[in-house]
LUMLO-136996 format. One record per atom (N, C-alpha, C): x, y, z. Coordinates in steps of 0.1 Angstrom, whole numbers, plus 5000, padded with zeros to 4 digits. Layout:
XYZ;...
# end
This chain:
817978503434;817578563421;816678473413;817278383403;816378323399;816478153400;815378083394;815677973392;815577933377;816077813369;816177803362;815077853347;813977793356;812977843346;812978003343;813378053355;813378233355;814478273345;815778203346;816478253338;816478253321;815878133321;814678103306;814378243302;813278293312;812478383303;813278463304;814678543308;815478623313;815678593296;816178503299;816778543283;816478543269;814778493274;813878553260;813578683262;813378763271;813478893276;814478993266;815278923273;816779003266;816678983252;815978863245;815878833229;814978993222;814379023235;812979103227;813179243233;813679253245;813779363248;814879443245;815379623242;816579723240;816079803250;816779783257;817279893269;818380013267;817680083269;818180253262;819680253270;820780303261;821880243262;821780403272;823680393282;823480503294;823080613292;822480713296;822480873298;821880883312;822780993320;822680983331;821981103336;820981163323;820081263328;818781283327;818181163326;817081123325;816481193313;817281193302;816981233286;816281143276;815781023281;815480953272;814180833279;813180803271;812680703275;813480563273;812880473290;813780363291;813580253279;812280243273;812980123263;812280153249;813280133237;812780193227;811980143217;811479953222;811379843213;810079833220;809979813234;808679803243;807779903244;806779873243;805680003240;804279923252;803880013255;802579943258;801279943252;801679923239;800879913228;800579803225;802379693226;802479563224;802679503235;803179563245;803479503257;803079503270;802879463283;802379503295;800679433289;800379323284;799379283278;798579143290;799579103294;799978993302;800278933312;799978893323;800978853337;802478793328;801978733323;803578713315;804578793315;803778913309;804479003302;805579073315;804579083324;805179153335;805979063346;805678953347;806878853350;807978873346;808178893329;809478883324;810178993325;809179113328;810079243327;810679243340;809879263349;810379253365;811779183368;811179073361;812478943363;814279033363;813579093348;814679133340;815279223349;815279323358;815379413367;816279423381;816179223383;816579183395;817979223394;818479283406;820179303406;820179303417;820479193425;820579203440;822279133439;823179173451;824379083453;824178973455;824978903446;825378753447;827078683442;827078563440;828178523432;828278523425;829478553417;829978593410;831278523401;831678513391;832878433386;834178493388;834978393390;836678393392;836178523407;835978463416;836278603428;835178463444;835278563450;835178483461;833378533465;832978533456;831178653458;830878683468;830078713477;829178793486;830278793496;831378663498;832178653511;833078763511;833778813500;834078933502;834079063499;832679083502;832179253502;832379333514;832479233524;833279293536;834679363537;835479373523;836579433523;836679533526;837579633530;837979763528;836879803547;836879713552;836479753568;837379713574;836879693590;837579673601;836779503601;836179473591;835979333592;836879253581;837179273571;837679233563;838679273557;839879243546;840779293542;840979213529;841479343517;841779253509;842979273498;843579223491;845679283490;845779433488;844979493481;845079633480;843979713488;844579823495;843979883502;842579973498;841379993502;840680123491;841280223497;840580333480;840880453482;840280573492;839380493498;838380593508;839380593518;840080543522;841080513534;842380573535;842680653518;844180703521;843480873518;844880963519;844181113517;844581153501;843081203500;843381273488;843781183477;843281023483;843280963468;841580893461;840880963468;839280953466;838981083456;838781093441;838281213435;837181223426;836581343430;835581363418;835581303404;834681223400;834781143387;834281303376;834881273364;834281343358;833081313351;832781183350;831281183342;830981023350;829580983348;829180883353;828880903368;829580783375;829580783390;827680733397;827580743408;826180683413;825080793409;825080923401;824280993400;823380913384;822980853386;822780793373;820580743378;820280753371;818480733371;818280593356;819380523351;818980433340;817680313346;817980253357;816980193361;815980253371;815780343377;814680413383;813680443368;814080503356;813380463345;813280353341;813780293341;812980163336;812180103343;812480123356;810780063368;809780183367;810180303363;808980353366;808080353350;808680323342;807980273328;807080173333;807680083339;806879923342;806079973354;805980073363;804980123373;803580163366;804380293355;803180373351;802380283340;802780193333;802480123321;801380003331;802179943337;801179813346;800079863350;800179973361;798780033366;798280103358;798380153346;797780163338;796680063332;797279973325;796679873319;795879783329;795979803340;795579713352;794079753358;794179923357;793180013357;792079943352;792479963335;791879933328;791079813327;791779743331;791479583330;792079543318;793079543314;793779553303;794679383300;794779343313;795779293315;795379143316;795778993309;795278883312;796078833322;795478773331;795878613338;795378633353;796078573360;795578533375;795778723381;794478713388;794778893392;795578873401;795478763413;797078813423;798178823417;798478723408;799678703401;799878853396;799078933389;799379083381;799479193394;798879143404;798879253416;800479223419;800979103420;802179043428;802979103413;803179103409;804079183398;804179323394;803279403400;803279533403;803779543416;803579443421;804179493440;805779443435;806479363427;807879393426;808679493420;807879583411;807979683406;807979803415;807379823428;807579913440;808579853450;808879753447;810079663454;811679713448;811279683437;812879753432;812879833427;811979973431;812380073432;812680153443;812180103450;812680063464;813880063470;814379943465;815779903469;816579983459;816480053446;817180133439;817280253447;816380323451;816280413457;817080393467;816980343480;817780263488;819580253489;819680233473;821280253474;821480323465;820780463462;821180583460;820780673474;820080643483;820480733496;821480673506;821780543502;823080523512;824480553504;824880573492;825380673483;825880793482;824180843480;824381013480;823681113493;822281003498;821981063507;820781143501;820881313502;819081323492;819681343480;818181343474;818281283461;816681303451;816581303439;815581363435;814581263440;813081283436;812181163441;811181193426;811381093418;811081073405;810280933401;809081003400;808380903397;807580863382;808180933375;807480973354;808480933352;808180903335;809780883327;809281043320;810381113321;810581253310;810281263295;809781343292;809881433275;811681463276;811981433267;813581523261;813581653261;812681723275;812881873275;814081903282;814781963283;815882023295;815082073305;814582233302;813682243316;813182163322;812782043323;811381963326;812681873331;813681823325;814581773335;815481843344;815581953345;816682003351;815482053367;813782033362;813582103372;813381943384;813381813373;813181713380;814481683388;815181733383;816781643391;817081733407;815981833407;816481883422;816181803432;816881803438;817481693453;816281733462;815881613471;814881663480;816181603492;815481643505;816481623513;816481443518;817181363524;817281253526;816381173536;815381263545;814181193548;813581153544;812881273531;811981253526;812281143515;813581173513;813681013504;813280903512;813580863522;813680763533;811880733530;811080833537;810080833537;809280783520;810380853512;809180753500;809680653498;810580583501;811080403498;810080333504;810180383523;808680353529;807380293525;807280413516;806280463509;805680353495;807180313489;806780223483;806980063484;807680063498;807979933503;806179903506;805680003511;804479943521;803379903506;803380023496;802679953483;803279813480;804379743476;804479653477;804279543488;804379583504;803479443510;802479433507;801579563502;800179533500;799879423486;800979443476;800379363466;801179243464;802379223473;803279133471;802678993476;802378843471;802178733481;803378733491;802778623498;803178573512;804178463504;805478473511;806378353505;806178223509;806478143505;807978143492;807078163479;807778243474;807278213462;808478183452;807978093444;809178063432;810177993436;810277893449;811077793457;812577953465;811578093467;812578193475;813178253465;812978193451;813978273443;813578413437;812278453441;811478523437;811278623450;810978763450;810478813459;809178823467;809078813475;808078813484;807378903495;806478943504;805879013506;806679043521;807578883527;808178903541;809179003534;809678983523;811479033518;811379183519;810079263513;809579393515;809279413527;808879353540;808879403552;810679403556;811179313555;812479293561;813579433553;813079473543;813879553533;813579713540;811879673546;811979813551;812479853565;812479743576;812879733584;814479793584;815179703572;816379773564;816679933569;816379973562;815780143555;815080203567;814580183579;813880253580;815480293595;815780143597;817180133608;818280193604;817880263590;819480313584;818880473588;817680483584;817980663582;817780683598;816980643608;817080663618;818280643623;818980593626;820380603633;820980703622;820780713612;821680793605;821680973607;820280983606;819681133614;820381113628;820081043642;820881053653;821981053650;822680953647;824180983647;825181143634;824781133630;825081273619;824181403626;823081383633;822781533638;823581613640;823681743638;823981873636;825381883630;825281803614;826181833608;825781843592;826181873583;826081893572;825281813563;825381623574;824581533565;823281503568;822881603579;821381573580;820981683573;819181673570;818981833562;818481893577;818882043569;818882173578;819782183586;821182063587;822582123596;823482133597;824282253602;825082333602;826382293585;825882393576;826382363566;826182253552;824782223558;824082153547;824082223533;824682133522;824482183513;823082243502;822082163511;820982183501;820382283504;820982393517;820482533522;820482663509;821682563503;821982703493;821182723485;820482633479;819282643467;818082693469;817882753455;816582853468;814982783470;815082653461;813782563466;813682433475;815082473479;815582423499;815482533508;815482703502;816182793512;815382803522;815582753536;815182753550;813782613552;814382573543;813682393547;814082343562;813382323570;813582303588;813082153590;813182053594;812581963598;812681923615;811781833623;812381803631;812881683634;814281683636;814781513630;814381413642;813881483659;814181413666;812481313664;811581413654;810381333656;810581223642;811581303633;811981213622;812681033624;813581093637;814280933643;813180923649;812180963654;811280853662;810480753653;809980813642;809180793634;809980633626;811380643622;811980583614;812280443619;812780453631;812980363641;811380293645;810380363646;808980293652;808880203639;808880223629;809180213618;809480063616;811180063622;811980003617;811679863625;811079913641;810479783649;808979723644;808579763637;807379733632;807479593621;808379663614;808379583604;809479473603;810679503611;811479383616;810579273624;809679283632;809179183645;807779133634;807379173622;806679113615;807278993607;808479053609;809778943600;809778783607;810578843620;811278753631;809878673639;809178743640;807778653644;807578523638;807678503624;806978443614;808378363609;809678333615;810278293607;811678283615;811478123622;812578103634;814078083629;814878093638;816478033633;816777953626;817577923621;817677823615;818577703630;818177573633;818777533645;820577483643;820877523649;822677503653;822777363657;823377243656;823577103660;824377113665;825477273664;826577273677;827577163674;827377083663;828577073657;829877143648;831277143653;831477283648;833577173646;833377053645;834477033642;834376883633;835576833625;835076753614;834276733605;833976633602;832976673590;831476623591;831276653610;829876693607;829476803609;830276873610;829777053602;829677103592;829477003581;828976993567;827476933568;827176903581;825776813580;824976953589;825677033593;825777143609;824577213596;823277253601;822177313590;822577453589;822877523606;822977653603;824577673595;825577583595;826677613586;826177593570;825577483571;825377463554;824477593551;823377673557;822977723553;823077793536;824777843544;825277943538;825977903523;825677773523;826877693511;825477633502;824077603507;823777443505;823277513484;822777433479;823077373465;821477453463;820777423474;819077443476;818777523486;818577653490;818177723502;817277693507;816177713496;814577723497;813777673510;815477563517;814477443527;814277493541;815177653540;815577683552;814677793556;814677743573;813477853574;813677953577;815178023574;815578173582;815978233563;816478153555;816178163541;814978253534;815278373530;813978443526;814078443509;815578483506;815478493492;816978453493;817478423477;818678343474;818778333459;819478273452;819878293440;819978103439;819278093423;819578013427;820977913415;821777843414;822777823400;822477693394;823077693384;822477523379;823877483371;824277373369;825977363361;825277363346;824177383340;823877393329;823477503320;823377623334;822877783326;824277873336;824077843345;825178003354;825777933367;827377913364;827977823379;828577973386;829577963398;829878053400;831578003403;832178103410;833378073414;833878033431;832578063438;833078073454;833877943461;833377853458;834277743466;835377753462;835877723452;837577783445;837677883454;837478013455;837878053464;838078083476;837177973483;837077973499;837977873502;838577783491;839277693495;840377763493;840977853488;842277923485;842678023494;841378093500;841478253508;840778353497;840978313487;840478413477;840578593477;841478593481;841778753481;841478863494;840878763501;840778833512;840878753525;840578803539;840478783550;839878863561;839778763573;839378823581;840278923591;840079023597;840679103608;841379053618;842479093626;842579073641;841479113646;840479233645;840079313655;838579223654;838579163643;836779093645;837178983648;838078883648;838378753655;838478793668;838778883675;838778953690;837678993692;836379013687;835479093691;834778943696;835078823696;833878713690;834278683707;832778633713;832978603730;833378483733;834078433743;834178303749;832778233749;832478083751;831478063754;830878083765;831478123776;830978163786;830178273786;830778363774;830278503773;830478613782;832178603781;832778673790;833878723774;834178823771;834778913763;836778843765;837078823754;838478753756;839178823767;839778933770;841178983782;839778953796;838378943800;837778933812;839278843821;838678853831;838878753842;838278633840;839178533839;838278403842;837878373829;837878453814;837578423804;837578233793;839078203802;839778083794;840078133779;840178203773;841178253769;842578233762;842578153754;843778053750;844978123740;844578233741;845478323730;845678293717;846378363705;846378363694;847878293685;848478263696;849778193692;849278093678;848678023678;848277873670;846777923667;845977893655;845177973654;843877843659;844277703662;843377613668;842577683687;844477743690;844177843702;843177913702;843278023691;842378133690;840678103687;840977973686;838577923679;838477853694;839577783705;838977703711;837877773720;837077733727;835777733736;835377893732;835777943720;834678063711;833378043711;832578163708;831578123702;831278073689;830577983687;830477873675;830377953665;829878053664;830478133651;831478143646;832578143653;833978193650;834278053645;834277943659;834577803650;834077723639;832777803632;832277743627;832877783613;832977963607;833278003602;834178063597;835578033606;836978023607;838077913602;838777913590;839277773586;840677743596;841177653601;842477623610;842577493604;844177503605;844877373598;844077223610;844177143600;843177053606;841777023606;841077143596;839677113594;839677033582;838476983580;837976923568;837576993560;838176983546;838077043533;836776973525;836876843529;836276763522;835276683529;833676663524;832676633538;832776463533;833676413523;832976253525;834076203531;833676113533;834276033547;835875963542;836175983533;837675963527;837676083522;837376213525;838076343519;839476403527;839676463526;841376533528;840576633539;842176693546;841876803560;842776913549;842677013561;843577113558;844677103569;845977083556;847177073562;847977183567;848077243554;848877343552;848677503561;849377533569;848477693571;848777813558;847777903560;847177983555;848278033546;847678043528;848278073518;849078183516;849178263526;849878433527;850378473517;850878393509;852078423502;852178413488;850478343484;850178343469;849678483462;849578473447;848878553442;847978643449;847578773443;846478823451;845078793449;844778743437;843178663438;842878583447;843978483453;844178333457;844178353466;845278443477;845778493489;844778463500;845478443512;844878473524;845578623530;844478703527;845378853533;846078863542;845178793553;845378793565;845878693575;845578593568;845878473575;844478413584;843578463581;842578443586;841378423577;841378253575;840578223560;838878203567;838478243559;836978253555;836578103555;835978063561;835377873565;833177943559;832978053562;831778063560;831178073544;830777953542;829677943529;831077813520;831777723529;832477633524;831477493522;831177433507;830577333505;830877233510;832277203506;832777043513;832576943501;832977013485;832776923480;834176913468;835076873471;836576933459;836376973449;835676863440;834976883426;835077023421;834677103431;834277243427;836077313432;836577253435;838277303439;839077363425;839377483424;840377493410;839377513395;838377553397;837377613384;836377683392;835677703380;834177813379;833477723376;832877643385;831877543382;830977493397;831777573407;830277553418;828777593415;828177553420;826377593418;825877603435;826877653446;826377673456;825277833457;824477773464;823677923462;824378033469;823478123466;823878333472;823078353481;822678363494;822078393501;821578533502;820378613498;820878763496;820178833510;818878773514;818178773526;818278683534;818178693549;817778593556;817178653571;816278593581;815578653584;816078703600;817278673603;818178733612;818378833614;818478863602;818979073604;817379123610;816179033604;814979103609;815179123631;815778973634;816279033650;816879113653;817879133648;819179243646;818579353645;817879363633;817179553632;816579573645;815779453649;814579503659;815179543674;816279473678;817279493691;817579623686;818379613677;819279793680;817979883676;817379883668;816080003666;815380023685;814879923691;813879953701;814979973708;816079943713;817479983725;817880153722;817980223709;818180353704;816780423708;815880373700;814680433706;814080483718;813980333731;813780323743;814680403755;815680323746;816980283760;816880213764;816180073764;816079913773;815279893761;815579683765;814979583756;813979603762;812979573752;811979523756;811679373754;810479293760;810779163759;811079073749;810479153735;810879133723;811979163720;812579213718;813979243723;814779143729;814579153741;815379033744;815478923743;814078873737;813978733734;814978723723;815078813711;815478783699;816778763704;817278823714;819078793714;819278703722;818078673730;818878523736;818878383727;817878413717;817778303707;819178313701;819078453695;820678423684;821578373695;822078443707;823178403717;823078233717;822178183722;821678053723;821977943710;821578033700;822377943689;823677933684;824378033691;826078043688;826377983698;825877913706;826177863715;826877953732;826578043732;826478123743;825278123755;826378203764;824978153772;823878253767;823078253775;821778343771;821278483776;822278453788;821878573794;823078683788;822578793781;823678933772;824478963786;823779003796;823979113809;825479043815;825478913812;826778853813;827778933806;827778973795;828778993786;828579153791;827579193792;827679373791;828679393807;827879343815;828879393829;830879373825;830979233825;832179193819;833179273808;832379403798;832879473791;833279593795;834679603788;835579703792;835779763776;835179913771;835279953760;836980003755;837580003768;839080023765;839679933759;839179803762;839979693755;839679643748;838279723741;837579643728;837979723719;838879633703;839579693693;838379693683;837979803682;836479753668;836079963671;836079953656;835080083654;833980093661;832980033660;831780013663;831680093678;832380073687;832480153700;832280263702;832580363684;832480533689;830880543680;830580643682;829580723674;829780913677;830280963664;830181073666;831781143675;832881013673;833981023680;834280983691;832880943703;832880933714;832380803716;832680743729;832480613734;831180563733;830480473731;829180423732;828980383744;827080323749;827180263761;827780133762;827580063771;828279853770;827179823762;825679843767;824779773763;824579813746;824679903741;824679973729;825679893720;826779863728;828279843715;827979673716;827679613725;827179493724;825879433719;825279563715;824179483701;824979533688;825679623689;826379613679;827679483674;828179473682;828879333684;828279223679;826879203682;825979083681;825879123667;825779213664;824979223644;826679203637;827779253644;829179263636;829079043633;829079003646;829478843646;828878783639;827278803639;826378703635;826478723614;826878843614;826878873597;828478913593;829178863595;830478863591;830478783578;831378873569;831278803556;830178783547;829578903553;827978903545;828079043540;828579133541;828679253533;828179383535;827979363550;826979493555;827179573567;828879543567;829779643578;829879793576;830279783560;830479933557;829480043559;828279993554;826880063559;826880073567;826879983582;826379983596;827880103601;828580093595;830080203603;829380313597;829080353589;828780473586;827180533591;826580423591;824980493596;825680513609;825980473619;826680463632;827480583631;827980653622;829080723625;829980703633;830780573628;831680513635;833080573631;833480633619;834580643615;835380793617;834880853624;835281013627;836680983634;837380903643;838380853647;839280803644;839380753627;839880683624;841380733618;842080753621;843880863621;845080713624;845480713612;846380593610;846280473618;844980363615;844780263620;845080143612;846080113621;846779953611;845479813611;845679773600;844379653596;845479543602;845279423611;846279383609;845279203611;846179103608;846079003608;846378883617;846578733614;847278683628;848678703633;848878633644;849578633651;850778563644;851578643631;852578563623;853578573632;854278653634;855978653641;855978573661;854978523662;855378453679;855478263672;854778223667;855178053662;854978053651;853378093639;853478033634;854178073619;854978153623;856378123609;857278023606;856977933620;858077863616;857377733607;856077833600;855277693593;855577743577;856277833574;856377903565;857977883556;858077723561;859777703552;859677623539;860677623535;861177533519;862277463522;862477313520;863877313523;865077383535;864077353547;864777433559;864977573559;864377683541;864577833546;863477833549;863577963553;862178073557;861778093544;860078093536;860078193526;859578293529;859378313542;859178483549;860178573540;860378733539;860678793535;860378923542;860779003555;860279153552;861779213555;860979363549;861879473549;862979493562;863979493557;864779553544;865079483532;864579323534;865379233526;864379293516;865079243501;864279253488;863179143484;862179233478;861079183477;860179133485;859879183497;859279163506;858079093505;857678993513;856178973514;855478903522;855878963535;855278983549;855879113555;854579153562;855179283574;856379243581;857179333583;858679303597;857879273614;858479213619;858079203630;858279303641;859479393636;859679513646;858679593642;857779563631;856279673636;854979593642;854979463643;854179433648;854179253648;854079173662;853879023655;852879003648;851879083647;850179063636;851179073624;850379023613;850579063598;849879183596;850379273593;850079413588;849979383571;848879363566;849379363550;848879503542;848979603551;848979733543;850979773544;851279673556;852879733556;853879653554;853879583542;854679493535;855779563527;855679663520;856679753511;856079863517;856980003521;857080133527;857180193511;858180163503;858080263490;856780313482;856180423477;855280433476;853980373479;854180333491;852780283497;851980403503;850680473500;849780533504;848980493518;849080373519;848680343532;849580273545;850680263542;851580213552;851880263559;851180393568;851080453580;849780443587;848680363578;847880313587;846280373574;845380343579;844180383574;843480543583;842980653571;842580773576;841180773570;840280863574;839580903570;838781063570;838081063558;837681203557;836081233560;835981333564;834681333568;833481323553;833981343543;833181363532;833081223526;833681123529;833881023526;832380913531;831581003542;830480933541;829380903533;829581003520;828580973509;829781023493;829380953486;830280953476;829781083468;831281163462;830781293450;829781253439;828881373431;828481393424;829781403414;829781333399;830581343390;830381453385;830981573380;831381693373;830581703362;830181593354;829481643345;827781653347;827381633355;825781603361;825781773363;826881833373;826481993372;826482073361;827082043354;826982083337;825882033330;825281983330;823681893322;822881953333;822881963346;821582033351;821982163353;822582283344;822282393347;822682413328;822682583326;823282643312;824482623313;825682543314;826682573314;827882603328;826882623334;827682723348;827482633356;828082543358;827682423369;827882533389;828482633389;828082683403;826382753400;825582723389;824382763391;823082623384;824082503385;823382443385;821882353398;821082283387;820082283403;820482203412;821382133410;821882013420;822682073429;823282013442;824382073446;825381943451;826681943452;827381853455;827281773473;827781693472;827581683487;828781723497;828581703510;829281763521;830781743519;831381843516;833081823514;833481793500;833081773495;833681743484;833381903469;833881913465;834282003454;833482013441;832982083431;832282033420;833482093412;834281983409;835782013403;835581833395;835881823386;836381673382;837881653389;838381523395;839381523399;839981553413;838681683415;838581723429;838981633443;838981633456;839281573463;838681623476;838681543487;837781583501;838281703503;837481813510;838181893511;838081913527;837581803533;837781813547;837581633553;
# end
């Protein structure tokens, strides 16, 4: 996000600027103080607004930041279950919710106002610098757009700020279908490489012209797999029960999606291999025990104080203990409210690169959790905490004694017993407050390999050499061997516990579920499971699936005493707080108390759950009154009821 000086002008920004407080129907111009009478005068001017705009995930105070956005998957867990997972406790909001356009107006004020004045020649200072500030301005609108089709799916495509007419908005808010959104993000990702510089710019803290190719690479790997996998069902347009059939300036809209995934995906390889070309791994020293895995580059990556130095580093946030600390190491040193899975500590390969149950694997089982990291791929060791690691990188710091916190509070908790070691500083200081300044990582240039494997393998059906180069690199840096074909013959999809395996209900190929594998391991604890399960349509299967944790009831309870008792506790005894072991030796921490627990028969899912309801009051503002004749229409399964619920 920013660096210090950025946050400066952030907050002379905020001194001068009023941003039009919510309405979620595009009833009002975005700012009532800024004019481009007085404003949009300046590269300045347009630095500071842009600036103003940035909302990308990062860290955040009292909470564990970006480490756990992975909650509520098959990668992560955290004390309370979500509500997408139980039935009929996901409902129609009555007002608000993701249908909202507040910042789509405010970028497109700073679109039409900039090229305006730009036209003109209106505008002082360095012309790239004003070209590079209009290209952030098709950047985040971009990425706004972006996470209203991974949201809602289609969606209007608005590019004016409105008069306070009703007609004039009600005819703007009709939904176009979700390619063509796809296709204008595209649309304005590619205007922005055109005017965006070549990074770094602003020591990374700033966007850049690689961050818009890798963004689109993004987007282009989401709607293509997303058209394939959702074909001929409600959530592609024109199938079987699409909602936007019903309106009559959708009625008999046809597209063909199979030229649409070709297009998306060519797309998606284009702009990922422009990424990964230009911007190598960061190198692994394969140190992965004591405390020179605080010196280990690709471990610090994720912690260090300064990104900017790294070459897989595209963009990052940056903190200072004098303007904005955050909370993460306090929480990585505690568990912070969440954990990792049984099912993704099992997905991670031997170094051999032979799948844990193979033949011949070595294989050390899960008894002791030292067991479960030994001869892993360095990922797992690197980014997995077990009693015995170093907490502390200076050479008189403390280990970790104790095993895993289970049994604290739920901010503090280890859910699972499976603590998060990924994005840990190594510095105490920061132990027990809100005062780290470790950076946010929000890009890096790995996913550009990742998109490019699964996009040309979907597309093709085989690597191409680009392709495979890129995964023997990553393999190679996790310390695996190099050759995939090892691990694909060696897989048995019966014994692999992970969503990722179905699409559409049904089994995937080896070679398929193992570049998915590769994108689950290499971004664990980075926040971008939930997306990839649902572009994949991975979750149509999912009929009371227990989340479960380590291996508590075979040894290590007996690490869990006071004064020679147990402070274990399950049911029946009172107040429970661990699963019983007659339902499983994992820790199950959805099955700790049976009394109104909603999810203590396991996690479900609904098919409408793949894009979230339109709130109830949006069909009332875009029609007279009669929300069954308003111009919007709800999405797949779900009700235009406030309160409403899946109805399939």
């Amino acid at each position: 996000m920013m660096t210090i000086k950025i946050i400066k002008r952030t907050i002379l920004l905020l001194a001068i600027l009023t941003i039009v407080s919510c309405n979620d129907f595009l009833d009002r111009e975005p700012l009532d103080k800024v004019t481009p009478e007085v404003y949009f005068r300046s590269e300045q001017d347009l630095s500071t607004y842009t600036i103003s705009l940035y909302d990308f995930p990062s860290h955040g105070s009292w909470n564990i930041g970006t480490f756990g956005y992975d909650n509520g998957t098959d990668n992560q867990a955290s004390p309370t279950a979500s509500e997408k997972w139980g039935t009929g406790l996901w409902r129609v909001e009555t007002n608000e919710g993701a249908w909202d356009f507040n910042r789509i107006r405010n970028i497109n004020y700073f679109i039409i106002n900039a090229e305006q004045r730009y036209g003109k020649k209106e505008i002082s200072g360095n012309d790239a610098n004003i070209r590079h500030y209009i290209g952030e301005g098709y950047f985040l609108r971009a990425y706004e757009y972006f996470n209203k089709l991974k949201d809602l799916g289609d969606f209007p495509i608005i590019k004016e700020v409105f008069p306070d007419d009703k007609k004039i908005l009600m005819e703007a808010s009709k939904r176009r279908p979700r390619n063509e959104v796809a296709r204008f993000i595209i649309e304005d990702l590619n205007k922005s490489i055109q005017l965006l510089k070549s990074g770094p710019v602003e020591n990374k803290n700033r966007i850049s012209k690689e961050i818009a190719q890798l963004l689109k690479s993004r987007v282009a790997l989401y709607e293509g797999t997303w058209e394939k996998y959702h074909n001929n069902t409600a959530f592609v347009p024109g199938g079987p029960g699409w909602p936007g059939a019903g309106k009559d300036y959708l009625a008999g809209y046809s597209v063909n999606l199979d030229s649409e995934i070709n297009y998306f995906l060519s797309e998606a390889m284009d702009a990922s291999k422009a990424v990964a070309e230009a911007f190598p791994l960061v190198t692994n020293t394969h140190e992965t025990a004591g405390k020179a895995v605080f010196n280990n580059t690709y471990f610090k990556m994720f912690s260090d104080q300064m990104m900017s130095q790294y070459s897989e580093v595209l963009f990052w946030r940056q903190y200072s203990s004098q303007f904005i600390t955050n909370s993460t190491q306090n929480y990585l040193n505690t568990g912070g409210g969440t954990g990792y899975t049984r099912s993704l500590m099992e997905s991670f390969l031997m170094k051999n690169g032979l799948p844990i149950y193979a033949a011949g694997s070595g294989y050390k089982g899960d008894q002791e959790l030292t067991d479960l990291r030994a001869d892993r791929d360095e990922r797992l060791q690197l980014f997995l905490q077990v009693p015995g690691d170093d907490l502390d990188a200076s050479p008189t710091g403390s280990k970790i004694v104790d095993y895993p916190n289970i049994l604290d509070i739920n901010e503090s908790k280890s859910v699972t017993g499976y603590k998060i070691k990924k994005g840990l500083y190594g510095d105490p200081s920061y132990y027990g407050g809100n005062t780290s300044i470790s950076g946010s990582l929000i890009f890096r240039a790995s996913e550009a390999y990742l998109n490019y494997i699964e996009a040309c393998y979907v597309k093709n059906q085989n690597l191409d050499g680009n392709a495979s180069s890129y995964w023997q690199q990553l393999r190679k840096r996790s310390g695996l061997m190099a050759d995939y074909n090892i691990t694909i013959n060696a897989t048995d999809l019966s014994q692999e516990n992970d969503w990722a395996k179905y699409s559409r209900g049904q089994l995937i190929d080896k070679t398929l579920y193992n570049i998915r594998r590769e994108r689950r391991n290499e971004l664990i604890a980075e926040g971008m499971r939930w997306e990839d399960l649902k572009r994949w349509r991975a979750l149509d299967q999912i009929n009371n699936y227990q989340i479960e944790g380590f291996n508590l009831w075979s040894s290590m309870y007996k690490n869990y005493t006071k004064n020679g008792v147990s402070r274990l506790r399950a049911e029946p005894d009172a107040d429970p707080n661990v699963s019983p072991k007659s339902n499983s030796i994992y820790l199950r921490p959805y099955q700790i108390i049976s009394q109104n627990n909603n999810y203590y028969n396991g996690y479900n899912f609904a098919q409408a759950h793949y894009l979230k309801p339109i709130a109830y009051q949006h069909f009332l503002l875009a029609s007279d009154g009669d929300p069954a004749k308003s111009t919007i229409y709800q999405n797949p399964y779900w009700p235009i009821q406030a309160g409403g619920t899946a109805i399939k």
